[in-house]
MIVEX-273686 format. One record per residue: x, y, z of N, C-alpha, C, O, CB in turn. Coordinates in pm, whole numbers. Glycine has a CB too. Layout:
// residues N
n.u=X | n.v=Y | n.w=Z | ca.u=X | ca.v=Y | ca.w=Z | c.u=X | c.v=Y | c.w=Z | o.u=X | o.v=Y | o.w=Z | cb.u=X | cb.v=Y | cb.w=Z
...
This chain:
// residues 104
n.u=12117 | n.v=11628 | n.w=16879 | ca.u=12069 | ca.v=11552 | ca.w=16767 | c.u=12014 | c.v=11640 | c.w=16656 | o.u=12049 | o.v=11617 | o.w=16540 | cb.u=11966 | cb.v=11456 | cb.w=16812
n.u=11913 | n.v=11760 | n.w=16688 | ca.u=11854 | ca.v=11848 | ca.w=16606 | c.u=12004 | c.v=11900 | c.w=16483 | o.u=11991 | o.v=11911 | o.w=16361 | cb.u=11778 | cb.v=11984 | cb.w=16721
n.u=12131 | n.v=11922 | n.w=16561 | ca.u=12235 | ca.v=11995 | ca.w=16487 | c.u=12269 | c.v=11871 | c.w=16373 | o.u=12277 | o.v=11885 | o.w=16251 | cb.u=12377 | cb.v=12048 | cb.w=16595
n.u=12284 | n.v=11768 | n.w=16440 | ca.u=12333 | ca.v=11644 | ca.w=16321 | c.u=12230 | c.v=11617 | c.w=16221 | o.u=12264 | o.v=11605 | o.w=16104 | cb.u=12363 | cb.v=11487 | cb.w=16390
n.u=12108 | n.v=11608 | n.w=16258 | ca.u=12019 | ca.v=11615 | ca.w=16131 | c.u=12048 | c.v=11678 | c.w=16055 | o.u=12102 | o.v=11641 | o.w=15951 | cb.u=11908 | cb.v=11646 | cb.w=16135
n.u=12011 | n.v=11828 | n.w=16094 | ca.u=12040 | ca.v=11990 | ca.w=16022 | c.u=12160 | c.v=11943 | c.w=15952 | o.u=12132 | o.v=11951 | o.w=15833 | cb.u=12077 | cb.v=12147 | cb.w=16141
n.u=12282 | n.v=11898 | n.w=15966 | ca.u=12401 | ca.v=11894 | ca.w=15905 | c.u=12348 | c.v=11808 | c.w=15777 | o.u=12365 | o.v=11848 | o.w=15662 | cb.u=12526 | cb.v=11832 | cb.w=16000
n.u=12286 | n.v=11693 | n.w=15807 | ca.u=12306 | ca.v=11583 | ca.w=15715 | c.u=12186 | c.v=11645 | c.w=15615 | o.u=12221 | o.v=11633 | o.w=15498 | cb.u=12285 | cb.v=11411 | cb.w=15787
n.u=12077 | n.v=11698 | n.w=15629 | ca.u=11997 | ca.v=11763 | ca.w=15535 | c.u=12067 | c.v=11829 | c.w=15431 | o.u=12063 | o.v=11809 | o.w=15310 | cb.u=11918 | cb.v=11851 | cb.w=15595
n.u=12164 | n.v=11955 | n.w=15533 | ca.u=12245 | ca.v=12033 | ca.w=15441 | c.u=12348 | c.v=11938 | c.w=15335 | o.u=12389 | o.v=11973 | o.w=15224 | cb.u=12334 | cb.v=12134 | cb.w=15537
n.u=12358 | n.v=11893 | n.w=15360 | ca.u=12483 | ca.v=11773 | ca.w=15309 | c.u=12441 | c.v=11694 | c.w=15178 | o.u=12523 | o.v=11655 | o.w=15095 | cb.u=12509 | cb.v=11638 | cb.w=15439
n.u=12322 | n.v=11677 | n.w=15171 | ca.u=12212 | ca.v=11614 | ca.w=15106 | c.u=12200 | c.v=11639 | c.w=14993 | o.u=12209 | o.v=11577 | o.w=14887 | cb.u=12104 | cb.v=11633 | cb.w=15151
n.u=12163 | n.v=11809 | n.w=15044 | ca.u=12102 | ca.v=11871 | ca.w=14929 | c.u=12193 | c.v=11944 | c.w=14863 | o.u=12169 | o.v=11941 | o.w=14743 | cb.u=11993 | cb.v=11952 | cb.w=14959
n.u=12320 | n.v=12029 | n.w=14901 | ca.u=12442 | ca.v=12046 | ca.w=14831 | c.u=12493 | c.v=11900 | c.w=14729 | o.u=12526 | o.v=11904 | o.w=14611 | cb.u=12552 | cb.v=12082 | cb.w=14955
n.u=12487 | n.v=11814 | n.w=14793 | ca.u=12537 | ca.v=11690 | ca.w=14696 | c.u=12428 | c.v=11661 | c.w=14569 | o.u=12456 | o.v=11624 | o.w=14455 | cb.u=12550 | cb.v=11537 | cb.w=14796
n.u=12318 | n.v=11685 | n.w=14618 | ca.u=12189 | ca.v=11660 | ca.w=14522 | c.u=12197 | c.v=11774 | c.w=14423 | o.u=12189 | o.v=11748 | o.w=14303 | cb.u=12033 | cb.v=11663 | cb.w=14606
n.u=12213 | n.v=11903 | n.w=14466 | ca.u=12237 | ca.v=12003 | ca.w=14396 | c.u=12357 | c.v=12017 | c.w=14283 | o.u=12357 | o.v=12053 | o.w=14165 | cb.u=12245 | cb.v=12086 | cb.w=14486
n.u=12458 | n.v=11969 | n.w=14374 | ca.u=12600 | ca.v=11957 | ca.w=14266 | c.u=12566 | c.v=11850 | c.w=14182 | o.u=12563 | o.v=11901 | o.w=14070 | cb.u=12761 | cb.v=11918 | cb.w=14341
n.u=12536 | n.v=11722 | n.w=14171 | ca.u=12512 | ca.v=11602 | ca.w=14117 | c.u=12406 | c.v=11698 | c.w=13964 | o.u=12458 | o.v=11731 | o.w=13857 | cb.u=12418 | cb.v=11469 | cb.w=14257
n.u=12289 | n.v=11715 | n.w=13995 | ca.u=12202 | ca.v=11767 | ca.w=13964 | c.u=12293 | c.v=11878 | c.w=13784 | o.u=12292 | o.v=11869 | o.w=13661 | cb.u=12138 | cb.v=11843 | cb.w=14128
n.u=12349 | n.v=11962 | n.w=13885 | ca.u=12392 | ca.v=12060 | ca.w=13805 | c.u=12521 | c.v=11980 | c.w=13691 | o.u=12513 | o.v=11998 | o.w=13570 | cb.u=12449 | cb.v=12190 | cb.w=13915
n.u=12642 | n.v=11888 | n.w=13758 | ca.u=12670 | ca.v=11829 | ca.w=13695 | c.u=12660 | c.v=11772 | c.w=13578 | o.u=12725 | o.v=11789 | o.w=13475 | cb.u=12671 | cb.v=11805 | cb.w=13735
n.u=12528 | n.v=11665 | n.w=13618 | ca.u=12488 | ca.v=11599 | ca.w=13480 | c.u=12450 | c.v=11691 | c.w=13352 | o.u=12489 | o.v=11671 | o.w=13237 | cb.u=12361 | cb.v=11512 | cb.w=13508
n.u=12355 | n.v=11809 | n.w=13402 | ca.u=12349 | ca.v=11919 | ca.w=13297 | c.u=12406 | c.v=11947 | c.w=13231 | o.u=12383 | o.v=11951 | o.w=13111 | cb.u=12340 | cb.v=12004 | cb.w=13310
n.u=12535 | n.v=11986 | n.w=13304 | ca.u=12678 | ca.v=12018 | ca.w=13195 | c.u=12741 | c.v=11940 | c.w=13081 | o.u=12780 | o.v=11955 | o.w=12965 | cb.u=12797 | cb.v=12025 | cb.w=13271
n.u=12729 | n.v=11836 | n.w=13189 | ca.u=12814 | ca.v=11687 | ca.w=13127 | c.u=12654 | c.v=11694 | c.w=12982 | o.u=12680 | o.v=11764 | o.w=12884 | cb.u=12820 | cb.v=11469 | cb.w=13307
n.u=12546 | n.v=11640 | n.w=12982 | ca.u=12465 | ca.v=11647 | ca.w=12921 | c.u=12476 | c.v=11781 | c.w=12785 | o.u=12452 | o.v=11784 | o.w=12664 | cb.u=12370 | cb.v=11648 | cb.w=13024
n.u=12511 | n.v=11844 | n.w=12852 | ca.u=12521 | ca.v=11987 | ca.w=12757 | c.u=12665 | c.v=11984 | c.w=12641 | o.u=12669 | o.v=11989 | o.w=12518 | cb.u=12547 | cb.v=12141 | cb.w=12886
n.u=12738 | n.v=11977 | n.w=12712 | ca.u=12867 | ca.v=11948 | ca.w=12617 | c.u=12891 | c.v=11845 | c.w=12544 | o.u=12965 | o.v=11844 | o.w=12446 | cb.u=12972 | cb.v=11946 | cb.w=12676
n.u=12815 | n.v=11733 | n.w=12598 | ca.u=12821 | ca.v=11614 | ca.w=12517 | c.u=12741 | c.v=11661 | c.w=12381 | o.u=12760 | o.v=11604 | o.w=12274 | cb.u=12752 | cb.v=11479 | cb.w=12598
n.u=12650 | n.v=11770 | n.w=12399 | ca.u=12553 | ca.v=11805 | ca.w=12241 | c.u=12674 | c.v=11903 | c.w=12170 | o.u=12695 | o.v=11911 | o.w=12049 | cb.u=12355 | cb.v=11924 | cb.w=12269
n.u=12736 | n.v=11964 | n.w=12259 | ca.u=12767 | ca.v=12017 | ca.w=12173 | c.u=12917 | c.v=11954 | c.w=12083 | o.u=12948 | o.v=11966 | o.w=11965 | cb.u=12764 | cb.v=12141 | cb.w=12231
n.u=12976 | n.v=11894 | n.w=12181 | ca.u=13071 | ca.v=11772 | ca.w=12121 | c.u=13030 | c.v=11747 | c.w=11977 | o.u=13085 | o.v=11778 | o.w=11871 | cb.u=13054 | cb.v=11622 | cb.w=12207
n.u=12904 | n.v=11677 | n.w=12007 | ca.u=12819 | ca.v=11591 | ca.w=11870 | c.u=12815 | c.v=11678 | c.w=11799 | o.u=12847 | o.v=11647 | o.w=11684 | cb.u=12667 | cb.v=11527 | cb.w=11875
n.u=12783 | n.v=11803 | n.w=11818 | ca.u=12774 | ca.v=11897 | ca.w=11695 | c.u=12883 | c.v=11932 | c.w=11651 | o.u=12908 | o.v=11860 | o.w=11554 | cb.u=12707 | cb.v=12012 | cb.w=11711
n.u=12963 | n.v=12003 | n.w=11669 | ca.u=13167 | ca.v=11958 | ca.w=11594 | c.u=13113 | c.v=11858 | c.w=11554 | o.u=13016 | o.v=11853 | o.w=11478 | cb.u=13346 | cb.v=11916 | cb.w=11705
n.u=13171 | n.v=11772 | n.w=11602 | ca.u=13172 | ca.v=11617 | ca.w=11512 | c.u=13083 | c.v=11619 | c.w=11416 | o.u=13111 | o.v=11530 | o.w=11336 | cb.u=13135 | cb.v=11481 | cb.w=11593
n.u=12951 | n.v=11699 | n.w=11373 | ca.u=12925 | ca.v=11609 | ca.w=11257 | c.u=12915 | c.v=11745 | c.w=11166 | o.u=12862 | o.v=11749 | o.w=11055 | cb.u=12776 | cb.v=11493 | cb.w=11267
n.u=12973 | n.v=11849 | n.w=11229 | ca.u=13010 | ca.v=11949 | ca.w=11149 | c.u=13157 | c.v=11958 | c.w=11062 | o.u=13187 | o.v=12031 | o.w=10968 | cb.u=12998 | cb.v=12050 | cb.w=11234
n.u=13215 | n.v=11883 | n.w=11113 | ca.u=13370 | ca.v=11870 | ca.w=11090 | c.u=13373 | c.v=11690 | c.w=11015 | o.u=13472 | o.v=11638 | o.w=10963 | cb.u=13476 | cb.v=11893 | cb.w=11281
n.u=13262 | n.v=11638 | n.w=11029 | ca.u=13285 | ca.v=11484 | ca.w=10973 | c.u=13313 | c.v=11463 | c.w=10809 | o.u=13250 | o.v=11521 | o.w=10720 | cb.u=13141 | cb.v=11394 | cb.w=11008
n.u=13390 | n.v=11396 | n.w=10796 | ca.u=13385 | ca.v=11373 | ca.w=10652 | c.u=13289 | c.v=11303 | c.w=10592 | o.u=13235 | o.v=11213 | o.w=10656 | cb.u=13484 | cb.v=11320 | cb.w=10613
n.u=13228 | n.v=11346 | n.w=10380 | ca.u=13146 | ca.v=11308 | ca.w=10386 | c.u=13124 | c.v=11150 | c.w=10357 | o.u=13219 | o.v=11096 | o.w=10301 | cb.u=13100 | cb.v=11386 | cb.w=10335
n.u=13017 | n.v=11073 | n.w=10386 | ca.u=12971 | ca.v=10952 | ca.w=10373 | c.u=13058 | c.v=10907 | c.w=10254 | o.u=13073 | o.v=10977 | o.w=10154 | cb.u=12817 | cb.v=10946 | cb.w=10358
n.u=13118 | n.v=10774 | n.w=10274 | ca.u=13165 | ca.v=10704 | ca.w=10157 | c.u=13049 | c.v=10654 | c.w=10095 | o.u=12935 | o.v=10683 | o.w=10129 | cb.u=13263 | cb.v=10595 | cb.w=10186
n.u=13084 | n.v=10566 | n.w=9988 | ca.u=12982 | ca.v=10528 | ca.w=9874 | c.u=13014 | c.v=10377 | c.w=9891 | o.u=13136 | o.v=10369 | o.w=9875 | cb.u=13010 | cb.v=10599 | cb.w=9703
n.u=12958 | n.v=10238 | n.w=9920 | ca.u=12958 | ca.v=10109 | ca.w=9935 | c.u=13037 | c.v=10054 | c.w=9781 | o.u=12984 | o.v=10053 | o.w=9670 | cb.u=12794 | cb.v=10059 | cb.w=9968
n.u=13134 | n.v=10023 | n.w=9806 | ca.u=13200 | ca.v=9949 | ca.w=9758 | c.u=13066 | c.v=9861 | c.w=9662 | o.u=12963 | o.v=9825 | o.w=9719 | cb.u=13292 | cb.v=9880 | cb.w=9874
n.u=13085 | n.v=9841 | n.w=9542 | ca.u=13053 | ca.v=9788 | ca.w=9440 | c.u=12984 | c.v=9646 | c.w=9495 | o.u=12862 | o.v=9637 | o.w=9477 | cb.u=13174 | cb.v=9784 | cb.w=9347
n.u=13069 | n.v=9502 | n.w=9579 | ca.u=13036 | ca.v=9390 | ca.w=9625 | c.u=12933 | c.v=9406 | c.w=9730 | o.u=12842 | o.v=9324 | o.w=9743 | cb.u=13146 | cb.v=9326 | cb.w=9666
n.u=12948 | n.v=9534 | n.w=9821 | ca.u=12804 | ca.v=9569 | ca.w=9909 | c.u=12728 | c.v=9638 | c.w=9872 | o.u=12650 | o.v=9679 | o.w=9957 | cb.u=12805 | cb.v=9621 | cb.w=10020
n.u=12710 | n.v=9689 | n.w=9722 | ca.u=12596 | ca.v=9740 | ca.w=9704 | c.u=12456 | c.v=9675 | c.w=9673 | o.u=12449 | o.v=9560 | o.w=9629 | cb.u=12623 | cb.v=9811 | cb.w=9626
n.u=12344 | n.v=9750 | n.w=9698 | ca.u=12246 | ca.v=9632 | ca.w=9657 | c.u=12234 | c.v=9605 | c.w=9483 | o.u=12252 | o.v=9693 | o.w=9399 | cb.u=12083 | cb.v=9677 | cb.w=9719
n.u=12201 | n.v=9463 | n.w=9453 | ca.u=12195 | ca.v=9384 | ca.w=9354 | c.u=12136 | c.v=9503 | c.w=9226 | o.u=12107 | o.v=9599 | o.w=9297 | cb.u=12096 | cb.v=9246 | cb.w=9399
n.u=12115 | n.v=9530 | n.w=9132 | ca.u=12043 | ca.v=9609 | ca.w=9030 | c.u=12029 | c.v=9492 | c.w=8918 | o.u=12121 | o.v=9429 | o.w=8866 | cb.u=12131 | cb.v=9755 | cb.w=8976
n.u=11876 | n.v=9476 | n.w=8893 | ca.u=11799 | ca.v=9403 | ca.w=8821 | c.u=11763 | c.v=9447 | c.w=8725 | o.u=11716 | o.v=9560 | o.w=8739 | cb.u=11715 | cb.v=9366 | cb.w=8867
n.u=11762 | n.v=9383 | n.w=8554 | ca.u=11716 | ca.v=9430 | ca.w=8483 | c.u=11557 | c.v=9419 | c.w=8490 | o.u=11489 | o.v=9345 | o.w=8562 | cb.u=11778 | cb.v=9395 | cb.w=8392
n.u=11520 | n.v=9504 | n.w=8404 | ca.u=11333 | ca.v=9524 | ca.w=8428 | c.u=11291 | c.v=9418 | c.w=8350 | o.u=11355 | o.v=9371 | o.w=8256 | cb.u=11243 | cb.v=9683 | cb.w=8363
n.u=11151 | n.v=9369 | n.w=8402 | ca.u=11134 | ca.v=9200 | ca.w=8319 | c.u=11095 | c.v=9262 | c.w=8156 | o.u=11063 | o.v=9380 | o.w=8147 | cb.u=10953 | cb.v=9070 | cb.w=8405
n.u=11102 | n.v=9182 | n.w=8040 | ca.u=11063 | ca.v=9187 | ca.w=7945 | c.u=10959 | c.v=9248 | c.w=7933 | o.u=10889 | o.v=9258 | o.w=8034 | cb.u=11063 | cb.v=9103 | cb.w=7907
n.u=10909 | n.v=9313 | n.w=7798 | ca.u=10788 | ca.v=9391 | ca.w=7756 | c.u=10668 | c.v=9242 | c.w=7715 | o.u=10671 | o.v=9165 | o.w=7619 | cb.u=10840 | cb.v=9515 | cb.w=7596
n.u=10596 | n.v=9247 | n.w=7803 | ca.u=10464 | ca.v=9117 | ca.w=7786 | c.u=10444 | c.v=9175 | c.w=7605 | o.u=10403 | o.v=9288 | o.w=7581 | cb.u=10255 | cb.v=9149 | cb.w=7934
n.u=10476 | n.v=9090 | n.w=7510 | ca.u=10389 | ca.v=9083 | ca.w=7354 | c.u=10347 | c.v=8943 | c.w=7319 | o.u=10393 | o.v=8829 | o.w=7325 | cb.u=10488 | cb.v=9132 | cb.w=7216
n.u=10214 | n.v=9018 | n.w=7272 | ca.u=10092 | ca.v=8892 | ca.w=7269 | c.u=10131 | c.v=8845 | c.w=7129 | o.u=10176 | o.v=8913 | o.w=7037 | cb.u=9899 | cb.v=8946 | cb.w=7280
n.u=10095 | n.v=8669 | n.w=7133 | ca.u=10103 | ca.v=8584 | ca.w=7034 | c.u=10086 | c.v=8644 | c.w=6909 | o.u=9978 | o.v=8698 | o.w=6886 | cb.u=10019 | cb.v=8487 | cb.w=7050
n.u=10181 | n.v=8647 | n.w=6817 | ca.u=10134 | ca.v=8649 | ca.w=6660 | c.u=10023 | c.v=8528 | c.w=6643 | o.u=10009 | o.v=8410 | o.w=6673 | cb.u=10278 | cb.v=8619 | cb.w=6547
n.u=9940 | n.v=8654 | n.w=6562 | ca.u=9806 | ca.v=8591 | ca.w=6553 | c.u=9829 | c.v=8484 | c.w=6410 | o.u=9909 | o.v=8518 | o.w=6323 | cb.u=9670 | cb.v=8725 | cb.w=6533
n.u=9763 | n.v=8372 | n.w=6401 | ca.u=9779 | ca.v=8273 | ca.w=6315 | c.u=9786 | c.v=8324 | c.w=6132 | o.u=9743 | o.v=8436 | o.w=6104 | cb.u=9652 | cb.v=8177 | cb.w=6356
n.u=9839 | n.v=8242 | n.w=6025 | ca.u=9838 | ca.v=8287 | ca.w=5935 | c.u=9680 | c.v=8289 | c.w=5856 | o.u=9586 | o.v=8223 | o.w=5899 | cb.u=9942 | cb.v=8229 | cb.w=5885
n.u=9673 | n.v=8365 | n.w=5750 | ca.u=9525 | ca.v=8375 | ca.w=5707 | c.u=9433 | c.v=8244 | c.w=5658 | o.u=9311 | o.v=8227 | o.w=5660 | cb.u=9525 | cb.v=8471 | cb.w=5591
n.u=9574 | n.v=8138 | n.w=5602 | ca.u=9512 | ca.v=8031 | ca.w=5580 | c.u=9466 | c.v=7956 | c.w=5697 | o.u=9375 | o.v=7873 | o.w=5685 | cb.u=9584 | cb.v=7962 | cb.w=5508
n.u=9519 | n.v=7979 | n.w=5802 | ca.u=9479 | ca.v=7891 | ca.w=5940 | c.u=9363 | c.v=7972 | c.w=5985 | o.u=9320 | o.v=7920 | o.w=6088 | cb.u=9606 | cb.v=7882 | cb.w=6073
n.u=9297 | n.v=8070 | n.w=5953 | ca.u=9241 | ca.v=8151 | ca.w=5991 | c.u=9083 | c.v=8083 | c.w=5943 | o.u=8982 | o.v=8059 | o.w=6010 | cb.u=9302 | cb.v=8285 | cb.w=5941
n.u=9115 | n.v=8064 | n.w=5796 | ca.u=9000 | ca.v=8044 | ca.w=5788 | c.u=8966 | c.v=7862 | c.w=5793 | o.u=8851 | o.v=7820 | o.w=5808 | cb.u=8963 | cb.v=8127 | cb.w=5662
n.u=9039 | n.v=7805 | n.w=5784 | ca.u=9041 | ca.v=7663 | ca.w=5866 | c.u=8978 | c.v=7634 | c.w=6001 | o.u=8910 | o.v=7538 | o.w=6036 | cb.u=9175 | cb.v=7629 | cb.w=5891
n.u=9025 | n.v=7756 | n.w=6078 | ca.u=8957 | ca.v=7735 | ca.w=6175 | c.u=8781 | c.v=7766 | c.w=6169 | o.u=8701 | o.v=7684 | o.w=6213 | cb.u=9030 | cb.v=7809 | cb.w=6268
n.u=8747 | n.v=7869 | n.w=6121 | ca.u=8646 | ca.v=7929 | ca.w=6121 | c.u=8545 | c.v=7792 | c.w=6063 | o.u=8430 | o.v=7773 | o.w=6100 | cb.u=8662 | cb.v=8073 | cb.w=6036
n.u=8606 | n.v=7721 | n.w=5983 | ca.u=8545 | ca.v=7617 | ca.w=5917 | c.u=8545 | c.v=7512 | c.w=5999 | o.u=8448 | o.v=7439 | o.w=5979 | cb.u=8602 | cb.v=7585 | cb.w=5798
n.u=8625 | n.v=7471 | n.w=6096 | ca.u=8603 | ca.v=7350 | ca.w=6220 | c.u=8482 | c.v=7426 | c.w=6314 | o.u=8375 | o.v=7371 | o.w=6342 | cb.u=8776 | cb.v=7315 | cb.w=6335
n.u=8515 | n.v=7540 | n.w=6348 | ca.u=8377 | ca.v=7606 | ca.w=6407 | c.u=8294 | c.v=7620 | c.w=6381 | o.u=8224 | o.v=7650 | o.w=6477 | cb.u=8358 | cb.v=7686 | cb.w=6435
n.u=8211 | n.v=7618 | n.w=6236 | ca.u=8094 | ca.v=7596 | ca.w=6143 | c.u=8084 | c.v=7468 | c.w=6152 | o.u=7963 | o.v=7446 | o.w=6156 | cb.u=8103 | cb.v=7642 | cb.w=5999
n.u=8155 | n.v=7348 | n.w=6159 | ca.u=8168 | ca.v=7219 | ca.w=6171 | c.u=8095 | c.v=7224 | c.w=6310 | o.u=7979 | o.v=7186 | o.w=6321 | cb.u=8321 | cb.v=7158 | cb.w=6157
n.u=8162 | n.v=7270 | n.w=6408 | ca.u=8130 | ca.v=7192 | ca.w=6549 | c.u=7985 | c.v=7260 | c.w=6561 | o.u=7896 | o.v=7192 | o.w=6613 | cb.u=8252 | cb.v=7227 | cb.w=6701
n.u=7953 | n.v=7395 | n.w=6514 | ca.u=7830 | ca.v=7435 | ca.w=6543 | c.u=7691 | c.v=7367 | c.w=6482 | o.u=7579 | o.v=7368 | o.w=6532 | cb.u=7838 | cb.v=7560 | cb.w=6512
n.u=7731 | n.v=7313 | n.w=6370 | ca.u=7603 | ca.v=7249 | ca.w=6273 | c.u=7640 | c.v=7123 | c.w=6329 | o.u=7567 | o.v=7039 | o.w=6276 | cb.u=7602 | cb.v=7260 | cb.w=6080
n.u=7737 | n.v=7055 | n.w=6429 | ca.u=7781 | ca.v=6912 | ca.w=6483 | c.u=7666 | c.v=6934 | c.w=6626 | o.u=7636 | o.v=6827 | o.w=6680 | cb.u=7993 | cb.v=6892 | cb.w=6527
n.u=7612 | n.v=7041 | n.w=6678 | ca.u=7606 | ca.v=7097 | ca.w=6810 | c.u=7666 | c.v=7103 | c.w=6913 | o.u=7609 | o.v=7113 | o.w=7022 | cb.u=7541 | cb.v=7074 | cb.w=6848
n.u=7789 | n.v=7098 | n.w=6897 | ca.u=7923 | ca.v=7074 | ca.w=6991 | c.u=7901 | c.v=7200 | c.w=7068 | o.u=7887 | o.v=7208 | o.w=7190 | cb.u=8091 | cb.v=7063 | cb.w=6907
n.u=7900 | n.v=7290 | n.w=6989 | ca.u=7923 | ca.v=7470 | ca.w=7015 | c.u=7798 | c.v=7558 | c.w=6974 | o.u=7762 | o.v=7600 | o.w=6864 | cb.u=8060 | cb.v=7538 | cb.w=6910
n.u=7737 | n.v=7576 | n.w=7120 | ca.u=7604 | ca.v=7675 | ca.w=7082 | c.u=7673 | c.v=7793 | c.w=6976 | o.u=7773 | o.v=7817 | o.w=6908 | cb.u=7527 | cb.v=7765 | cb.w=7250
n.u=7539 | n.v=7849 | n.w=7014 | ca.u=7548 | ca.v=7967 | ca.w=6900 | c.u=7651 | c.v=8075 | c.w=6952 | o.u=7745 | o.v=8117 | o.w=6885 | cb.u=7389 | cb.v=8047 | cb.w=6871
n.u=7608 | n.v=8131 | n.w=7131 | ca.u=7737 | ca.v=8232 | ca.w=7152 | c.u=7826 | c.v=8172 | c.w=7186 | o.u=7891 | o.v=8238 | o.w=7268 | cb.u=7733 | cb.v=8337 | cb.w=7244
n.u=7874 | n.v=8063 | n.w=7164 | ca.u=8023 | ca.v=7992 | ca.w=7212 | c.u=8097 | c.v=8001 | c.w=7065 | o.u=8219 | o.v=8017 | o.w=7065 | cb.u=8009 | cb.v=7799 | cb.w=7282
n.u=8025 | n.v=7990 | n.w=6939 | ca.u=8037 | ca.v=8008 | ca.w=6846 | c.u=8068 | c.v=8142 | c.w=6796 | o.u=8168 | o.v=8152 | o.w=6725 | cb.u=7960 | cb.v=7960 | cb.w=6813
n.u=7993 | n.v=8253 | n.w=6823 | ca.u=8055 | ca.v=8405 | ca.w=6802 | c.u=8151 | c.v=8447 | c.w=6885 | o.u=8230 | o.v=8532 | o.w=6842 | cb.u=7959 | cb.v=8511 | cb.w=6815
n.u=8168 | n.v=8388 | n.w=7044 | ca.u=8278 | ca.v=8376 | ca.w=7096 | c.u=8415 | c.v=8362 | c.w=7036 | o.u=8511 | o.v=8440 | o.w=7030 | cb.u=8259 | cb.v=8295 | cb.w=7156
n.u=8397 | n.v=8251 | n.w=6996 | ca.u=8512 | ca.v=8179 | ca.w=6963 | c.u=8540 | c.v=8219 | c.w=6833 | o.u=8659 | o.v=8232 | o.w=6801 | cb.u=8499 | cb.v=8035 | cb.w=6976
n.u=8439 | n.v=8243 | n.w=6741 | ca.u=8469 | ca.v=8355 | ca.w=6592 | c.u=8583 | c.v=8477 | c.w=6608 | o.u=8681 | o.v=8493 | o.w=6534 | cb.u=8309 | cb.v=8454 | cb.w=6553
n.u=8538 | n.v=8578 | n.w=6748 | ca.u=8552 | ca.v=8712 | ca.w=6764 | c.u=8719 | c.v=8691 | c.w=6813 | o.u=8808 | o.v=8776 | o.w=6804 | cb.u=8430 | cb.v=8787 | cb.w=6878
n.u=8730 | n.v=8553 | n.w=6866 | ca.u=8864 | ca.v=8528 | ca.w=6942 | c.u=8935 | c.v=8491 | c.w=6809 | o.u=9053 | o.v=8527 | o.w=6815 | cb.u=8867 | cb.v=8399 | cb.w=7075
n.u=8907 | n.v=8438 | n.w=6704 | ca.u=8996 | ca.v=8376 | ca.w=6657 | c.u=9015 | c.v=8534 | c.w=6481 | o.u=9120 | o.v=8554 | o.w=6421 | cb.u=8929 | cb.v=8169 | cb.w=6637
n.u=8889 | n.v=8602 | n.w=6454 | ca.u=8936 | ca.v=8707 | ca.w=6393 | c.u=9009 | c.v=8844 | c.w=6495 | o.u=9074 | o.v=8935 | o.w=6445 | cb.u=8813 | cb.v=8747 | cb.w=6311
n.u=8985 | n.v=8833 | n.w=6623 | ca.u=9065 | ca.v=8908 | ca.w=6668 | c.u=8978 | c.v=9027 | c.w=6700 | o.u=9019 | o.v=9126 | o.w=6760 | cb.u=9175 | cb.v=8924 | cb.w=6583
n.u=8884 | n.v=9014 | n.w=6665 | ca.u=8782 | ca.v=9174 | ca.w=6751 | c.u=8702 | c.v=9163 | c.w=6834 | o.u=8647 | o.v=9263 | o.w=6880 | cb.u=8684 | cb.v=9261 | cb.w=6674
């Protein structure tokens, strides 16, 4: 019995050993495979026009309201002297609303 063990140990470990060394190789050549291949690959095409992604124009430049003409200008200033001596519009709702409507 001692000899048939002894055999099957040996048997074991030669197969474990070859297996072992195997995959290495196999493992090894497969890198270097990959390397040819992407040394020798041609280069990347460019996506066809219908799969490329979408290109958007950039949104408009934000420009603020043309400010009112001079005659409306001072029309207003005069409903705001109105509403303030009316007491509609305290006093800083009044320079508020002055500074907004000359613009400084």
């Amino acid at each position: 019995m001692p000899g048939l063990l002894r055999g099957l140990a040996r048997t074991a470990l030669v197969a474990g050993t070859a297996t072992a060394v195997s995959n290495r190789v196999s493992r090894r050549q497969a890198g270097r495979w990959a390397a040819q291949e992407a040394e020798y690959a041609p280069p990347p095409q460019y996506a066809p026009p219908q799969y490329a992604s979408p290109q958007y124009a950039p949104p408009p430049e934000y420009a603020p309201p043309p400010g009112p003409p001079a005659g409306d200008t001072i029309a207003q200033l005069k409903e705001l002297g109105e509403l303030r001596s009316q007491g509609v519009l305290t006093d800083a709702e009044f320079e508020q609303q002055k500074a907004r409507i000359l613009g400084s």
